[in-house]
C-alpha positions in Angstrom: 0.0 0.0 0.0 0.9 3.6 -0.8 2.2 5.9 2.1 0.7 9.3 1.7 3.6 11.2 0.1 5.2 14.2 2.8 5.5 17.5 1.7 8.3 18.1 3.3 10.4 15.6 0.8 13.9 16.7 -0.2 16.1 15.3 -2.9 19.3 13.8 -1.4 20.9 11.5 -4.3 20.3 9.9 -7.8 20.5 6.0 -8.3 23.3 6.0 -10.8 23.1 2.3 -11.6 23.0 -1.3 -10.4 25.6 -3.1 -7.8 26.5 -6.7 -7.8 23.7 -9.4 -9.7 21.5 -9.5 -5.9 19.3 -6.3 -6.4 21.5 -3.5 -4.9 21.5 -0.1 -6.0 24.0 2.3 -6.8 23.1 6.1 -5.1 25.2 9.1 -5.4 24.4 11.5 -3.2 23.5 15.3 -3.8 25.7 16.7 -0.5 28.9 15.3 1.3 25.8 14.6 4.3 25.2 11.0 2.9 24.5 9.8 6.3 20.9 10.7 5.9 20.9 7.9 3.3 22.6 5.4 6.0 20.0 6.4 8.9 16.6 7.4 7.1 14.7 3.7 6.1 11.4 5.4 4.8 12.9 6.7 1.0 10.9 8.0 -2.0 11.4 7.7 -5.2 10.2 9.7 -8.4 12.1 9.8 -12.1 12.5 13.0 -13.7 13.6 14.5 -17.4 16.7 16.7 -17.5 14.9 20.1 -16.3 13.5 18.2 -13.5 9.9 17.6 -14.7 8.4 14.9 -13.2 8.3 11.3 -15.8 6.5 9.6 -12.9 4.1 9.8 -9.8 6.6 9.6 -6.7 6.4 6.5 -5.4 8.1 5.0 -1.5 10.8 2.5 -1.2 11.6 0.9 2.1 15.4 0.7 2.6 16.5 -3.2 4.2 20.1 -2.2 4.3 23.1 0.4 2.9 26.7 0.7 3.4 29.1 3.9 2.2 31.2 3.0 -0.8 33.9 5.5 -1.8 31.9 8.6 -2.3 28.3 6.6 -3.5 26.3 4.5 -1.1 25.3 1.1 -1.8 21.4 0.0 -1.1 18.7 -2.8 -0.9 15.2 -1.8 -1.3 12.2 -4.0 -0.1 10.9 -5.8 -3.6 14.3 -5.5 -5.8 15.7 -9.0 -5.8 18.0 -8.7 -8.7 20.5 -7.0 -11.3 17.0 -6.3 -13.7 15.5 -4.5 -11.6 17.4 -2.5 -9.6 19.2 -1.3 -13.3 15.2 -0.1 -14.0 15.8 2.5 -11.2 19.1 4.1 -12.6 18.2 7.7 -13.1 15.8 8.0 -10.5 16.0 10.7 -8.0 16.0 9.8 -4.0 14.2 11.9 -1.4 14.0 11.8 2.1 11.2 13.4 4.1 12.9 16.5 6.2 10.8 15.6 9.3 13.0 11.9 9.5 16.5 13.3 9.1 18.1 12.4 12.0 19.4 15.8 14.6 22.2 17.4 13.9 25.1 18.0 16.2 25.8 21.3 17.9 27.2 23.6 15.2 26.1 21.4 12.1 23.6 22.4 9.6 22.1 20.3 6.7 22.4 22.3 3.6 18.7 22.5 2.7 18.4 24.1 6.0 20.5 27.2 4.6 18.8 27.4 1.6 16.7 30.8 1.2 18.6 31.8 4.7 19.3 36.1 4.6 23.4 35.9 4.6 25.0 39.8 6.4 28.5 41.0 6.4 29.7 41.7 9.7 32.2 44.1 7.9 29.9 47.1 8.1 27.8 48.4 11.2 25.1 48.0 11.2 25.3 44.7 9.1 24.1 44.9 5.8 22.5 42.3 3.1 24.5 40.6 1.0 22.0 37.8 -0.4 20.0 35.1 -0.1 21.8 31.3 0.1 20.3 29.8 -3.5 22.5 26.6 -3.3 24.9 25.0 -1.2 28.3 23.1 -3.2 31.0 21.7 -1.6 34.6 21.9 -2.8 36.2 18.5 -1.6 37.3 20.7 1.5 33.9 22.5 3.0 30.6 23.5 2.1 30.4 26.7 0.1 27.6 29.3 0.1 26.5 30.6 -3.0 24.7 34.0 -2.2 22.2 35.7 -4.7 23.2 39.6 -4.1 20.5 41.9 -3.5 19.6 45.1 -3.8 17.3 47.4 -1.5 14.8 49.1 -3.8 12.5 50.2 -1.2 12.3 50.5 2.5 12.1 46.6 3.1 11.8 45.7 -0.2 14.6 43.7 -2.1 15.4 42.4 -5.6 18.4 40.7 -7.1 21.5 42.1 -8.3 22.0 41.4 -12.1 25.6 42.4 -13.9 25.3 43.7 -17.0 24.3 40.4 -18.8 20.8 40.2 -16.7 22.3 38.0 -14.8 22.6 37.6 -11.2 25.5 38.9 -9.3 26.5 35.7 -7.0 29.5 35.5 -3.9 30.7 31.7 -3.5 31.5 32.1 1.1 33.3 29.0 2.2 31.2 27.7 5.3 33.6 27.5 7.3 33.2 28.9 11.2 35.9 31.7 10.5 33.7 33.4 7.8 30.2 32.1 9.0 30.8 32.7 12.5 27.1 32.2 13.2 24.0 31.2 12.0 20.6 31.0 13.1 17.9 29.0 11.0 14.8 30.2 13.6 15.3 33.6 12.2 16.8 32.7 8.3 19.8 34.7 9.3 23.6 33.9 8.6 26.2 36.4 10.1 29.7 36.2 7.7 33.1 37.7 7.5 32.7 38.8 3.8 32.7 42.2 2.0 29.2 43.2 0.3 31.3 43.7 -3.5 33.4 40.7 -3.6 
């Protein structure tokens, strides 16, 4: 039977292929925080074209077991019993309801949690807008920020900074506690050592 689908779902890793002949799956995950695929059981699935249009109603998948291996995690899923069909599932996009990822420690974040967050330099006074987080990458070493600019147009009114190509004007800030020195997702606020031009 069908769960009822949460609307809190959030894509964590694509199923890049097959493993072994017994029904395991090959995931990549989106984020170096590939744990949530090791702890979370309950995992959806839904295939999508290239601009992320949906090719099929999401559907669940209960995990039985997973193991990291090198930077991919290896699966089972309840009801894939071999090679076939666990190579019907490459391409298909994971998700994992936010209400089951496990707690983070003190002073970690999960990167969907900093997504949309309001990011100030502490390098003027009062601190002023920079941007709004729009993605979170990581570079092999930490998590980077990459930070829409903004631009006050009104009193409390914003809109992005575009160069002079339309397009918008975006800072890459390593998350790293020197530059993000704090962070507070109650209030969508992130406090970093960074100039507003750079």
């Amino acid at each position: 039977m069908q769960e009822t689908v949460p609307d809190d779902l959030v894509a964590v890793g694509r199923i890049s292929d097959a493993y072994g002949v017994q029904g395991m799956i090959k995931v990549i995950p989106f984020s170096e925080q590939h744990t949530i695929l090791l702890d979370v059981n309950q995992w959806w699935l839904m295939r999508s074209d290239l601009k992320g249009n949906p090719l099929e109603s999401m559907r669940d998948a209960k995990l039985v077991r997973s193991r990291p291996q090198g930077n991919a995690v290896v699966a089972r899923l309840r009801g894939i019993a071999d090679r076939d069909q666990a190579q019907a599932l490459k391409g298909t996009t994971v998700y994992i309801a936010r209400q089951d990822f496990p707690p983070e420690d003190e002073d970690e974040f999960y990167w969907v949690d900093l997504i949309g967050c309001s990011v100030y330099s502490m390098q003027t006074e009062p601190h002023t807008l920079i941007g709004i987080v729009r993605e979170v990458s990581e570079n092999g070493v930490h998590g980077v920020l990459h930070v829409q600019h903004q631009i006050q147009i009104a009193e409390q009114q914003w809109e992005a900074k575009v160069n002079a190509k339309g397009r918008p004007v975006e800072s890459l800030i390593p998350f790293v506690k020197q530059i993000v020195p704090e962070v507070d997702l109650a209030k969508r606020y992130i406090l970093a050592d960074w100039p507003l031009d750079f």
